[in-house]
N, C-alpha and C positions, 0 to 999 in steps of 0.2 A: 268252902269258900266259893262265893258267884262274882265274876267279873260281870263289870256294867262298862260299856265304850261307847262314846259321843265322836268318832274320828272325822277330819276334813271340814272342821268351822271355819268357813271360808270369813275373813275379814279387811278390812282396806284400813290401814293406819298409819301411825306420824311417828313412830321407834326410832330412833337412830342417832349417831353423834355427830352427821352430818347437818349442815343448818340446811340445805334443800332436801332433805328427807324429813323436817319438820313443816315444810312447805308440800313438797310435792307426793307426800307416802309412797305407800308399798303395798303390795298383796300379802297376806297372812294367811297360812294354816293351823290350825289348834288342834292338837288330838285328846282326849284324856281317857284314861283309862284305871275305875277304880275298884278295887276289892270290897266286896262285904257279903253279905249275907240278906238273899232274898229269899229263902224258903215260903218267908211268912204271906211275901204278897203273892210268892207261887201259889201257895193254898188257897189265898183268900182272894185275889184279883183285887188287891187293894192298891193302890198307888200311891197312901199313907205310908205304905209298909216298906217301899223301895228309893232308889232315888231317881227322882223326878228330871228326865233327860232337860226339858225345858227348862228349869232352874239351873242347869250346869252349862247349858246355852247364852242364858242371861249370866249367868257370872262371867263367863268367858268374854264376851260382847263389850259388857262394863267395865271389865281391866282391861281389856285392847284397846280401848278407846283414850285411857288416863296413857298419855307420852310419856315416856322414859329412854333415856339413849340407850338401854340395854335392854336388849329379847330376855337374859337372865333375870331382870327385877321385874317384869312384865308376868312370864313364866311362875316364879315366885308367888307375888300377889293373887293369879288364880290359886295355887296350890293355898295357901293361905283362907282365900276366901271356901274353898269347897271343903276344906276340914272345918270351918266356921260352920259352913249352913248344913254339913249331911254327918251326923253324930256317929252314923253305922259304919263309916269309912273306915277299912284298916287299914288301905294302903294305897295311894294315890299316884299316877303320874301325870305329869304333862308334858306336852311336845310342842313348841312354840316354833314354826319356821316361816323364816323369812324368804320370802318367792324374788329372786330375781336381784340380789343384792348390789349395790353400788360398789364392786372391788373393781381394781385393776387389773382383771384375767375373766375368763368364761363361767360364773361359777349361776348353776341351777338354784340352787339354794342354802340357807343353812339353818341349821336347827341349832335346839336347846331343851335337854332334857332333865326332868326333875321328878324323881323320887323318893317319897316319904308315908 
């Protein structure tokens, strides 16, 4: 089993159940981190043969951007879309945090985690 990790997609989006976080967003992190098997393109220096960091870039980019008041249905839809597009995947996560959140106390961030 070869891990493959895309960590620190930095993005700026409109997530929240707040109506000025639909106006005025927020910072985003995205990590993913997925299991499979790259023997083939280790041999072969193929990039047919693994999964292609820039397409897990683009999917990440493209579900940040579709608003939802929840980090966890945001989080979700990558996980969703990258078992769609990468067939070698055993086993996926993602780490969606939200930088700087709108609570009433000091808090740095919060995350949401999803594995499948």
């Amino acid at each position: 089993m070869h891990k493959i990790t895309v960590e620190g997609i930095k993005v700026y989006a409109y997530h929240g159940c707040l109506d000025e976080e639909s106006k005025i967003g927020s910072n985003y992190t995205v990590d993913v981190i997925m299991d499979t098997d790259f023997s083939e393109a280790a041999k072969t220096d193929d990039l047919e043969k693994t999964i292609d960091y820039v397409i897990v870039y683009t999917i990440v980019k493209t579900q940040m951007a579709i608003r939802s008041k929840l980090i966890e249905q945001v989080g979700q839809r990558i996980v969703d879309e990258l078992k769609k597009e990468f067939n070698t995947l055993k086993k996926v996560e993602v780490k969606v945090t939200k930088i700087n959140p709108p609570m009433n106390g000091n808090v740095e961030r919060v995350s949401i985690i999803i594995t499948e």
